[in-house]
mmCIF file of the N, C-alpha and C atoms, coordinates in Angstrom:
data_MODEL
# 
_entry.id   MODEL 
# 
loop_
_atom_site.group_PDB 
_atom_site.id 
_atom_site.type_symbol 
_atom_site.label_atom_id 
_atom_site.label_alt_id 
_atom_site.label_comp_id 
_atom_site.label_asym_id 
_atom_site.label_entity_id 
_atom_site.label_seq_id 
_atom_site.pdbx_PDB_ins_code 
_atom_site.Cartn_x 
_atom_site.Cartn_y 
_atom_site.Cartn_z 
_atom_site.occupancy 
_atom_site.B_iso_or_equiv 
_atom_site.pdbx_formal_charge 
_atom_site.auth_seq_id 
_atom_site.auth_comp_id 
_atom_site.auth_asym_id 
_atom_site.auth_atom_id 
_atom_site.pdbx_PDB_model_num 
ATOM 1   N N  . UNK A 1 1  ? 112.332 101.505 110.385 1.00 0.00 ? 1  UNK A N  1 
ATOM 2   C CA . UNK A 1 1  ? 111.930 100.389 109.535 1.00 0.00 ? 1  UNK A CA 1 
ATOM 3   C C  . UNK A 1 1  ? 110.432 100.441 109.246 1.00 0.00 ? 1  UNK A C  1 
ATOM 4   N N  . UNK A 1 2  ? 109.430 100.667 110.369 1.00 0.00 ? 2  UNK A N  1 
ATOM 5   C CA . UNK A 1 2  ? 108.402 100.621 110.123 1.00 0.00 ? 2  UNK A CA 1 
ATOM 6   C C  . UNK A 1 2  ? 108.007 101.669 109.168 1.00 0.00 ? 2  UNK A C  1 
ATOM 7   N N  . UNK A 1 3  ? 108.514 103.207 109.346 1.00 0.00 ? 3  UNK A N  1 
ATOM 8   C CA . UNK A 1 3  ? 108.276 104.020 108.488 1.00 0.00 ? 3  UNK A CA 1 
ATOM 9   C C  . UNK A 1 3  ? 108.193 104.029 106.941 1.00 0.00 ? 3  UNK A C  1 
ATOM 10  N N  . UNK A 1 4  ? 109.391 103.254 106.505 1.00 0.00 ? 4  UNK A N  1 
ATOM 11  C CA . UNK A 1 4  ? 109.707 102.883 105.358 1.00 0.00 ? 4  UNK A CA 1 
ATOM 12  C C  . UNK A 1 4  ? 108.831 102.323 104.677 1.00 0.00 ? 4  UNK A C  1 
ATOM 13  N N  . UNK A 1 5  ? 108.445 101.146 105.532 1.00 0.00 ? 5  UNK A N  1 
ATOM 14  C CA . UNK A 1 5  ? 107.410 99.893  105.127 1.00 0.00 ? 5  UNK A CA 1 
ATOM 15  C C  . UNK A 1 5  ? 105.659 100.607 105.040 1.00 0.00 ? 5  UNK A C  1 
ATOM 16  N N  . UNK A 1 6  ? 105.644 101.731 105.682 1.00 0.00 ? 6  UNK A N  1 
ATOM 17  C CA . UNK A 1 6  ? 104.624 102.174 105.292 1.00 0.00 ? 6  UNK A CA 1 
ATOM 18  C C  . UNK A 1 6  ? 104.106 103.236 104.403 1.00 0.00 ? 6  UNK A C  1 
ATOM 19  N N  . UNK A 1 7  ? 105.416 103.890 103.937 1.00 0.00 ? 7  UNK A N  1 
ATOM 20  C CA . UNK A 1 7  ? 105.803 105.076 102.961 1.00 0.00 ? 7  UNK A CA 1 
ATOM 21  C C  . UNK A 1 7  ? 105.876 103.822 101.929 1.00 0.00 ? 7  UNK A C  1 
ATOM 22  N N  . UNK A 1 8  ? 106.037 102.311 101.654 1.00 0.00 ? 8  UNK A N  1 
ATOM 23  C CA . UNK A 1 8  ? 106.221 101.783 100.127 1.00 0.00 ? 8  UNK A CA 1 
ATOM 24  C C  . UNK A 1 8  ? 104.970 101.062 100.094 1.00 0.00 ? 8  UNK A C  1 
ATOM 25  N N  . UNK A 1 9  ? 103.996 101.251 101.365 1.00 0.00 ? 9  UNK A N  1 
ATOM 26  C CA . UNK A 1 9  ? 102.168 100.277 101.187 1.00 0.00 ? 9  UNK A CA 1 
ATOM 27  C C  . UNK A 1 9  ? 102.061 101.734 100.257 1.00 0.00 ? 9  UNK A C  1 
ATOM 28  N N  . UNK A 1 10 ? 101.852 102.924 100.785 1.00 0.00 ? 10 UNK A N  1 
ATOM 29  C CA . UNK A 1 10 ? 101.330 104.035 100.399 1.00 0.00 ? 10 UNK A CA 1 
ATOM 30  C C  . UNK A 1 10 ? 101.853 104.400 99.540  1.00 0.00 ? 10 UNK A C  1 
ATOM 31  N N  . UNK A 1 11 ? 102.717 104.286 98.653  1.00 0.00 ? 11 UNK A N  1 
ATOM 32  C CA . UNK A 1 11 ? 103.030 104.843 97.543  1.00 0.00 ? 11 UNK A CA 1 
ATOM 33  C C  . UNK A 1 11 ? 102.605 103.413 96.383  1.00 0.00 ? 11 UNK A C  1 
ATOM 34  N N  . UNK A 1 12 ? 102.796 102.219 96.987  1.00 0.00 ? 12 UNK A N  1 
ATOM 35  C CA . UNK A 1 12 ? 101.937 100.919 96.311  1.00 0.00 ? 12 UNK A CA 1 
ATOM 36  C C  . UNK A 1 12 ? 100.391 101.481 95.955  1.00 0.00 ? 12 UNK A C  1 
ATOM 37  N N  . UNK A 1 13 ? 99.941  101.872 96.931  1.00 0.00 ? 13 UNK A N  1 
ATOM 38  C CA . UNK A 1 13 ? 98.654  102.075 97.207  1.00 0.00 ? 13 UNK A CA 1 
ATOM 39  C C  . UNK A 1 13 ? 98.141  102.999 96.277  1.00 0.00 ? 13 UNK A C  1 
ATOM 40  N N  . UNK A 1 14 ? 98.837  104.098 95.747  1.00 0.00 ? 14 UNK A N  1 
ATOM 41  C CA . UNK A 1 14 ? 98.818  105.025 94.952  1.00 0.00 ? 14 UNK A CA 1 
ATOM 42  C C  . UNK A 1 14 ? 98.708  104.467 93.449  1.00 0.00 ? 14 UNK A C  1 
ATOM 43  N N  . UNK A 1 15 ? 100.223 104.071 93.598  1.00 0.00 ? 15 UNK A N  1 
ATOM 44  C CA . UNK A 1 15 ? 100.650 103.590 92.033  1.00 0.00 ? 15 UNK A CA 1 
ATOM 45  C C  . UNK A 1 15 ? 99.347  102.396 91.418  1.00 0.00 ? 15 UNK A C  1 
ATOM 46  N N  . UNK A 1 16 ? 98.622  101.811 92.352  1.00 0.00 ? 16 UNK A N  1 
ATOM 47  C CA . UNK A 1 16 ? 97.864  101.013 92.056  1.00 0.00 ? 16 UNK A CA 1 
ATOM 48  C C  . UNK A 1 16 ? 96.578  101.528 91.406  1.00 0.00 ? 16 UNK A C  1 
ATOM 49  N N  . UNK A 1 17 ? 95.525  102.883 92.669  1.00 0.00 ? 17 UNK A N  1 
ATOM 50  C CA . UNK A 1 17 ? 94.840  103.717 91.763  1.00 0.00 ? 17 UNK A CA 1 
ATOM 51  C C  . UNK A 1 17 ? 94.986  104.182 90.808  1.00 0.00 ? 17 UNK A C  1 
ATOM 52  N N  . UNK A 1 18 ? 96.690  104.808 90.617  1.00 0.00 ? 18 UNK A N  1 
ATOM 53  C CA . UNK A 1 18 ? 96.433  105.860 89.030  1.00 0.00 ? 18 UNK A CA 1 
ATOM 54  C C  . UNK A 1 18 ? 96.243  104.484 87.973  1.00 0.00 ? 18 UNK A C  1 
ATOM 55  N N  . UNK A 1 19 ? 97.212  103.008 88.058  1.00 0.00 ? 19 UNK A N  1 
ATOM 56  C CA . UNK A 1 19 ? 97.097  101.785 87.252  1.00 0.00 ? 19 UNK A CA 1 
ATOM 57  C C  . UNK A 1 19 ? 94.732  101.550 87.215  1.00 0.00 ? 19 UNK A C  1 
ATOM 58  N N  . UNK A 1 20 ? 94.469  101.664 87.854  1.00 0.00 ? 20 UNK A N  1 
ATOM 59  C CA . UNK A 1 20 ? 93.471  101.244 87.892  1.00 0.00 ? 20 UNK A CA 1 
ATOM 60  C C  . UNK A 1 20 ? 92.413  102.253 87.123  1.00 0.00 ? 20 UNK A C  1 
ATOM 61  N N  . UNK A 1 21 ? 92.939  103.416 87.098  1.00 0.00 ? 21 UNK A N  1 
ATOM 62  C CA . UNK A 1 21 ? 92.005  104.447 86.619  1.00 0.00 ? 21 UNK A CA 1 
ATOM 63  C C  . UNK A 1 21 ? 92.341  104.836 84.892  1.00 0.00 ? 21 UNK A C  1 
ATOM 64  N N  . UNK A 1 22 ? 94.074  104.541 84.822  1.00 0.00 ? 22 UNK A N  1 
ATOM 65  C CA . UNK A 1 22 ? 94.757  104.429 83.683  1.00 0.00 ? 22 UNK A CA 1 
ATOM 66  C C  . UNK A 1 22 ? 93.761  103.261 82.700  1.00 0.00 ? 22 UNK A C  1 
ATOM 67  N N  . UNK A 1 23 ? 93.656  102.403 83.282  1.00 0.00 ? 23 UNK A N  1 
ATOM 68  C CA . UNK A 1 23 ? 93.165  100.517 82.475  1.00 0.00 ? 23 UNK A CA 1 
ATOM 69  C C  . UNK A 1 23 ? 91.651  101.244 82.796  1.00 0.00 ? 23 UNK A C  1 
ATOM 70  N N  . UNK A 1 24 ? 90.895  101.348 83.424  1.00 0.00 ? 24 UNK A N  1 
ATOM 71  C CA . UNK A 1 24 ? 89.511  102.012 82.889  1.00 0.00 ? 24 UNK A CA 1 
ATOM 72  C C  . UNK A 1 24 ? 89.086  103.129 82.017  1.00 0.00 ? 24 UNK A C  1 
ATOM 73  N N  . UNK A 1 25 ? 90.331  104.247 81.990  1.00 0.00 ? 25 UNK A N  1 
ATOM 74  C CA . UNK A 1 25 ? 89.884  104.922 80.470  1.00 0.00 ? 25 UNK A CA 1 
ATOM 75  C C  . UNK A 1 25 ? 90.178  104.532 79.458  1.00 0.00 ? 25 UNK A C  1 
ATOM 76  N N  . UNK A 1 26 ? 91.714  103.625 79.415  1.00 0.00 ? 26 UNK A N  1 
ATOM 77  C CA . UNK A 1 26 ? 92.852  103.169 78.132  1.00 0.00 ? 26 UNK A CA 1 
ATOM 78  C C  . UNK A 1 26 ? 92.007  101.289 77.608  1.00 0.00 ? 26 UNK A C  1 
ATOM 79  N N  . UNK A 1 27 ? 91.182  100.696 78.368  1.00 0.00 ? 27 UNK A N  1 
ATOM 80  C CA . UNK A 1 27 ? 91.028  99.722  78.260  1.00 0.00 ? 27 UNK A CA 1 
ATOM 81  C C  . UNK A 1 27 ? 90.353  99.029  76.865  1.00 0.00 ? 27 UNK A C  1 
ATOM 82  N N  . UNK A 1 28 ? 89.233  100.575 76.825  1.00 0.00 ? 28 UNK A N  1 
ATOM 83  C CA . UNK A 1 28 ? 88.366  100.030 75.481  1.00 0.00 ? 28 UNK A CA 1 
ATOM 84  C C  . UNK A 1 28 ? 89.126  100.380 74.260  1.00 0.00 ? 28 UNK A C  1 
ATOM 85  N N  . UNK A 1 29 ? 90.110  100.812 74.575  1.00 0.00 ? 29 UNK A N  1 
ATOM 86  C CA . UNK A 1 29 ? 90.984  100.805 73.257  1.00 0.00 ? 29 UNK A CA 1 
ATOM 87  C C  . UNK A 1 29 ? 91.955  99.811  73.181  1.00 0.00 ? 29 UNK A C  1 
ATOM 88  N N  . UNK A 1 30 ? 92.532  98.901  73.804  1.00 0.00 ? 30 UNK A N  1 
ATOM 89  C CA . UNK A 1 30 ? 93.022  97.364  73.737  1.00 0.00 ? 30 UNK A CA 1 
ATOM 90  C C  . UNK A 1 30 ? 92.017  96.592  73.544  1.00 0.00 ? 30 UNK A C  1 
ATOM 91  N N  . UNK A 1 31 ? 90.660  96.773  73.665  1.00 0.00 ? 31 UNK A N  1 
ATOM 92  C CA . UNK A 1 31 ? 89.704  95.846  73.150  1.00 0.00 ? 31 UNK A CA 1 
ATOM 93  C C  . UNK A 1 31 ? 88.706  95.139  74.360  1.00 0.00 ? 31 UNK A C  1 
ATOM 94  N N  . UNK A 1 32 ? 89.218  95.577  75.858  1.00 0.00 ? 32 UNK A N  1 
ATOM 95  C CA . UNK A 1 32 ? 87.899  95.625  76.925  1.00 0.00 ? 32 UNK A CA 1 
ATOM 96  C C  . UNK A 1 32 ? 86.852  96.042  76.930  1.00 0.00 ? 32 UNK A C  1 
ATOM 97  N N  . UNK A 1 33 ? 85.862  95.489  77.307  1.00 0.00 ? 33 UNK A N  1 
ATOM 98  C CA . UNK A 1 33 ? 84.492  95.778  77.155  1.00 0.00 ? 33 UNK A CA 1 
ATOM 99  C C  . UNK A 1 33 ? 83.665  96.095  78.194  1.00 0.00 ? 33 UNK A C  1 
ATOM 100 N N  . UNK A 1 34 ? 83.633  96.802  79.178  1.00 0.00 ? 34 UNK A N  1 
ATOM 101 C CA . UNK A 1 34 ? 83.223  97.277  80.183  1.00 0.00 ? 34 UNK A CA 1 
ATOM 102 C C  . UNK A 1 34 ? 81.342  97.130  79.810  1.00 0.00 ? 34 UNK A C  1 
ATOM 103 N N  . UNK A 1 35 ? 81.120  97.573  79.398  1.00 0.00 ? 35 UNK A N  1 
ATOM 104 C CA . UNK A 1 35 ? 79.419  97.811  78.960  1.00 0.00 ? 35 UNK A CA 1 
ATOM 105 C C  . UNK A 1 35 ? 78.436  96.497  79.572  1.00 0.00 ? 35 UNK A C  1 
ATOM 106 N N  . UNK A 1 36 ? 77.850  96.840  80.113  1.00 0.00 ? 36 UNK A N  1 
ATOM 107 C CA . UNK A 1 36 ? 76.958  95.473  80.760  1.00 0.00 ? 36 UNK A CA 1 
ATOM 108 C C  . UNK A 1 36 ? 76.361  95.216  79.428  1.00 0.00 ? 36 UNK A C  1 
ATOM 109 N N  . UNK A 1 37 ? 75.856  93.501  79.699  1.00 0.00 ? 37 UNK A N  1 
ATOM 110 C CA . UNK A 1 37 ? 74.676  93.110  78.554  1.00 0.00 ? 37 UNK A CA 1 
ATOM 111 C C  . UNK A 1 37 ? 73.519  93.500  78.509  1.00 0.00 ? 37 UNK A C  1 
ATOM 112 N N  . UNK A 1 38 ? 73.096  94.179  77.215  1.00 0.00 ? 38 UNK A N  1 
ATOM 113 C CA . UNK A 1 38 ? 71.846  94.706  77.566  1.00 0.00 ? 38 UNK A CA 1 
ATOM 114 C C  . UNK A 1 38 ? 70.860  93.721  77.096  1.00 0.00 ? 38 UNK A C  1 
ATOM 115 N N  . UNK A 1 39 ? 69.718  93.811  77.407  1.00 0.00 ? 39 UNK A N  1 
ATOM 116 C CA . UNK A 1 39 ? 68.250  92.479  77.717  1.00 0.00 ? 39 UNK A CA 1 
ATOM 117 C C  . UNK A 1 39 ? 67.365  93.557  78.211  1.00 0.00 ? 39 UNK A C  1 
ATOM 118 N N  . UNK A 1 40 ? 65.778  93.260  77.607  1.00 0.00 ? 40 UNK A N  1 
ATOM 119 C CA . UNK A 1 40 ? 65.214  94.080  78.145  1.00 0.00 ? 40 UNK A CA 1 
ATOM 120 C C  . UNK A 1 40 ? 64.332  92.981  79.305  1.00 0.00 ? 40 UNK A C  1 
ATOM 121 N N  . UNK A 1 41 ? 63.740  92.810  80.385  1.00 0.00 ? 41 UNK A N  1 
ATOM 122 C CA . UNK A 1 41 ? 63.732  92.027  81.364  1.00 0.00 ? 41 UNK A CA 1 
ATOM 123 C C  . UNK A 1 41 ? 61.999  92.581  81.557  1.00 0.00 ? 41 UNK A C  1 
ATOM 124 N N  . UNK A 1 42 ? 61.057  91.976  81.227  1.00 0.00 ? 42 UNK A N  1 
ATOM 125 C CA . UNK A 1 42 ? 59.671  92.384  81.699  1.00 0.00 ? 42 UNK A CA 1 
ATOM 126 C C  . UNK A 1 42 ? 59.323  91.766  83.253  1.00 0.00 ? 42 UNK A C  1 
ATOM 127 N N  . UNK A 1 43 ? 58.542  92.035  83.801  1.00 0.00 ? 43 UNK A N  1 
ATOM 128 C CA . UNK A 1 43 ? 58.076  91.161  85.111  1.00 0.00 ? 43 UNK A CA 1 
ATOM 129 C C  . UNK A 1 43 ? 56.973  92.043  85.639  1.00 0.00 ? 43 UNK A C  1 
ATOM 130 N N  . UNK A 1 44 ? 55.890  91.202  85.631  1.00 0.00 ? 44 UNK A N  1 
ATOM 131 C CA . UNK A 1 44 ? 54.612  91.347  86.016  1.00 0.00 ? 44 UNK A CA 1 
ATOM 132 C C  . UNK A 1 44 ? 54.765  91.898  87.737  1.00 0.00 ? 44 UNK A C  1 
ATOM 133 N N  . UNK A 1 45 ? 54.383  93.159  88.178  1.00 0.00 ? 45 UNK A N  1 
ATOM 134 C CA . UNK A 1 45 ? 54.258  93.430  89.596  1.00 0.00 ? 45 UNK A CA 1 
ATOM 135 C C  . UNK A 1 45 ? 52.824  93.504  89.652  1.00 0.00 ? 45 UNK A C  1 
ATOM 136 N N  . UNK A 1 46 ? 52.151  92.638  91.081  1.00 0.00 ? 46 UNK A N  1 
ATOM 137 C CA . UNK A 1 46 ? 51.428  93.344  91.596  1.00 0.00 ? 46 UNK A CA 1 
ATOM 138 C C  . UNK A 1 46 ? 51.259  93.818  92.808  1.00 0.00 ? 46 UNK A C  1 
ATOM 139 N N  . UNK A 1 47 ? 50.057  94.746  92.655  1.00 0.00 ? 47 UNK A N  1 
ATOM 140 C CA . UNK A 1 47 ? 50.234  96.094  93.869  1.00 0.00 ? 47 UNK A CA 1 
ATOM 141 C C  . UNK A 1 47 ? 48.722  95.218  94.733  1.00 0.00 ? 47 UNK A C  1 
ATOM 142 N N  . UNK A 1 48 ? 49.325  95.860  96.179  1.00 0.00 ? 48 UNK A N  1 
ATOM 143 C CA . UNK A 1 48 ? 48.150  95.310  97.381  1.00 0.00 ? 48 UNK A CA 1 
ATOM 144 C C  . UNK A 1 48 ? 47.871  96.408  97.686  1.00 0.00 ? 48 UNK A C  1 
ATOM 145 N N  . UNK A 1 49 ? 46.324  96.692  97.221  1.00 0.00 ? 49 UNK A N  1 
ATOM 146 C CA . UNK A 1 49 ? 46.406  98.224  97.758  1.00 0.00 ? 49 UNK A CA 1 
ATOM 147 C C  . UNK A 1 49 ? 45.183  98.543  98.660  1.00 0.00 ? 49 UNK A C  1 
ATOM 148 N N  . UNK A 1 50 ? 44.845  97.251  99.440  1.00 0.00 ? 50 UNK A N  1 
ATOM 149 C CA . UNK A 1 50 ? 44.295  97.517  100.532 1.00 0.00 ? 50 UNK A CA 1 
ATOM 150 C C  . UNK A 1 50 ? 44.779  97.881  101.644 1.00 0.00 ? 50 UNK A C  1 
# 
């Protein structure tokens, strides 16, 4: 019993990566947008350089 139950996590486990890797190449063609927002972000650093 236990065997079973862990031969159907692991083949879950599987079927879930190829689903996950499938929807990240196939996605931007249903119309997902993966791409972060771009902004350009200035901020003053200063240096202690004693």
């Amino acid at each position: 019993m236990a065997g079973r139950l862990l031969k159907f996590i692991v083949y879950l486990a599987v079927l879930g990566g190829v689903a996950l890797v499938a929807f990240a190449y196939l996605g931007p063609w249903f119309g997902a947008d993966f791409s972060p927002p771009r902004s350009e972000i200035r901020q003053p650093v200063v240096l202690d350089a004693d």
